[in-house]
C-alpha positions in Angstrom: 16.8 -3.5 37.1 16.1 -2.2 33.4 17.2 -4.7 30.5 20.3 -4.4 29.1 21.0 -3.6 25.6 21.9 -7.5 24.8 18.2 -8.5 25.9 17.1 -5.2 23.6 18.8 -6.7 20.8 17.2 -10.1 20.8 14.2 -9.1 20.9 14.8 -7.3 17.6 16.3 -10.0 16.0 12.6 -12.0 16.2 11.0 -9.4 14.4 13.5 -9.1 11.6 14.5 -12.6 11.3 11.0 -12.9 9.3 11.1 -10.9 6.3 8.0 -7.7 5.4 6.3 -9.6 2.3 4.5 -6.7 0.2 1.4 -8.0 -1.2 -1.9 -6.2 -2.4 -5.1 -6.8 -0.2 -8.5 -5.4 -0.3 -9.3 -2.8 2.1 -11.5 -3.7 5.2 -13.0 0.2 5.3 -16.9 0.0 4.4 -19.0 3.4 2.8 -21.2 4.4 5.7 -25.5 4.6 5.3 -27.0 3.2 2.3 -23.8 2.1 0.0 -22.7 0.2 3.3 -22.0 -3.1 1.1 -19.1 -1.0 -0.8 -15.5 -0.7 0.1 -13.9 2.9 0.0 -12.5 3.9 -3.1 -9.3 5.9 -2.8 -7.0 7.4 -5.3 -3.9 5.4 -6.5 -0.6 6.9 -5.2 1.3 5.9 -7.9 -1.4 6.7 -10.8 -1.9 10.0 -8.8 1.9 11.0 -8.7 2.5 10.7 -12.4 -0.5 12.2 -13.5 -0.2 15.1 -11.6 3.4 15.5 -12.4 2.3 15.4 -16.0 -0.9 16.8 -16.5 -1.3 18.8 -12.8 -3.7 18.4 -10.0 -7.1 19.4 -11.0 -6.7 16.3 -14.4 -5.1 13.9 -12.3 -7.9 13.9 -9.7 -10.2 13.3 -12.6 -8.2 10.6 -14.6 -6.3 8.6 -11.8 -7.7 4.8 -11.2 -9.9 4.3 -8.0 -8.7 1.3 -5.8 -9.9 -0.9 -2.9 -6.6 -2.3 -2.8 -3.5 -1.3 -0.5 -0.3 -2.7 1.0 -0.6 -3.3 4.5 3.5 -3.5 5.1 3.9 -0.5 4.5 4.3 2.4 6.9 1.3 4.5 5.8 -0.6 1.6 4.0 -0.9 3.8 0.2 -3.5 2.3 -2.2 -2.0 0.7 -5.3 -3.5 -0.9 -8.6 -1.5 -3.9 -9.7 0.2 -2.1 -12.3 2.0 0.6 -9.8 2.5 -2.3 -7.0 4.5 -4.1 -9.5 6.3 -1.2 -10.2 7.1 0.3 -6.7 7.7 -3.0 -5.1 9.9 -4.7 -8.2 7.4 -7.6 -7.7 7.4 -10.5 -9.0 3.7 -10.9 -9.6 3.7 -9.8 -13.5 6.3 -11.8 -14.8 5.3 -13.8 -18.1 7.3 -17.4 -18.5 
């Protein structure tokens, strides 16, 4: 007999009962051969997106900060630097007392 909708529901509930904490981590991806002891360097989304928005493509590849760091809850798992987590997530990380 297939579960019923109430069981379905439950077994939601868990999941969302604990709440998706945002926080930046480094990234676990190595550089293969020699530079083997490096992380990957990847492009920050939200450095990326307002530089190229301003400036275009071609300068925003050339002045947008290079991260190791990324959120891990979210869907696709974008690279942030502090500065643009802060922003995106409305974190509370950078305020001053």
């Amino acid at each position: 007999m297939p579960p019923t909708n109430a069981a379905k529901d439950n077994a939601g509930d868990d999941e969302q009962s604990q709440p998706l904490v945002h926080k930046l981590q480094e990234t676990v991806e190595r550089e293969a051969g020699k530079r083997s002891d490096r992380r990957i360097r990847r492009y920050c989304v939200g450095c990326y997106a307002a530089l190229s928005a301003a400036v275009g493509r071609a300068r925003a590849k050339l002045k947008a900060k290079r991260v190791t760091t990324e959120c891990r809850a979210c869907s696709k798992q974008p690279r942030f630097c502090f500065d643009c987590f802060a922003k995106y997530h409305e974190s509370q990380l950078r305020t001053v007392k």
